[in-house]
N, C-alpha and C positions, 0 to 999 in steps of 0.2 A: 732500417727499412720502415717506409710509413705504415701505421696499422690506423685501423678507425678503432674508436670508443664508443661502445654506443647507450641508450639511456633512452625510456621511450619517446622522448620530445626532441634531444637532441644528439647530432651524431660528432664525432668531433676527428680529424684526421692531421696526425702528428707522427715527426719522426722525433728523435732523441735528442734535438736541438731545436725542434719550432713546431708551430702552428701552420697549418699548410693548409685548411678550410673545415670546416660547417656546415651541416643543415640541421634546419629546425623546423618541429611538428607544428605546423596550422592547420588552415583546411589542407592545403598540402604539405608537402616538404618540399620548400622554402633552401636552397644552396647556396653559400658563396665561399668566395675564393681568397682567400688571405695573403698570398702572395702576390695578388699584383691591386694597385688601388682603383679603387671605384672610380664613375663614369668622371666625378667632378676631380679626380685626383687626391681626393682625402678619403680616409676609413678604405674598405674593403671592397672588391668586387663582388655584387650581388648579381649571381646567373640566373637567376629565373624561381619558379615555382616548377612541383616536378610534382605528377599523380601516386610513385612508388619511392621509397627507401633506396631502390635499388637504383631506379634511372638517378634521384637527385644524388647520389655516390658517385652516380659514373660522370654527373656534368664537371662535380665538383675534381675527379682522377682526371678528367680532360682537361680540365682548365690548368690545373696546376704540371700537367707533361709526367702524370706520373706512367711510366712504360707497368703495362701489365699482360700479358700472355691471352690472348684470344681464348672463351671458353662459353664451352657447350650451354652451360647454366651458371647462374650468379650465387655463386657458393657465399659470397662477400656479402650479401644481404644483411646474413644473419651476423657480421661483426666480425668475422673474423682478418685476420691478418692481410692485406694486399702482398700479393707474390708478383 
């Protein structure tokens, strides 16, 4: 099951076998997506810039097809495990 790691600068989302994406603290958070390659085909897909922890989690959980259950609040923020 994918969980995030997180660390004030960067977050990092892995299952037991790989690296599945990223974000990192600038002025914003900064996502990308390790599973499929960036715009030129080499290195990593870079989604964008995101105002919260939480939106740039969820572009990075969208991009990579990770299924997660609709919810009231982003309990995920704070690092914990995606269900």
């Amino acid at each position: 099951m994918p969980a995030w790691r997180d660390s004030p600068y960067v977050c990092t989302l892995s299952d037991n076998e790989r690296h599945l994406g990223h974000i990192l603290k600038e002025d914003d958070w900064v996502a990308f997506d390790a599973t499929h390659p960036g715009e030129t085909g080499i290195g990593i897909r870079h989604l964008g810039a995101f105002p919260s922890v939480a939106s740039a989690k969820d572009a990075v959980e969208r991009s990579v097809a990770i299924y997660r259950p609709a919810r009231a609040s982003r309990a995920n923020a704070a690092g914990t495990s995606i269900q």
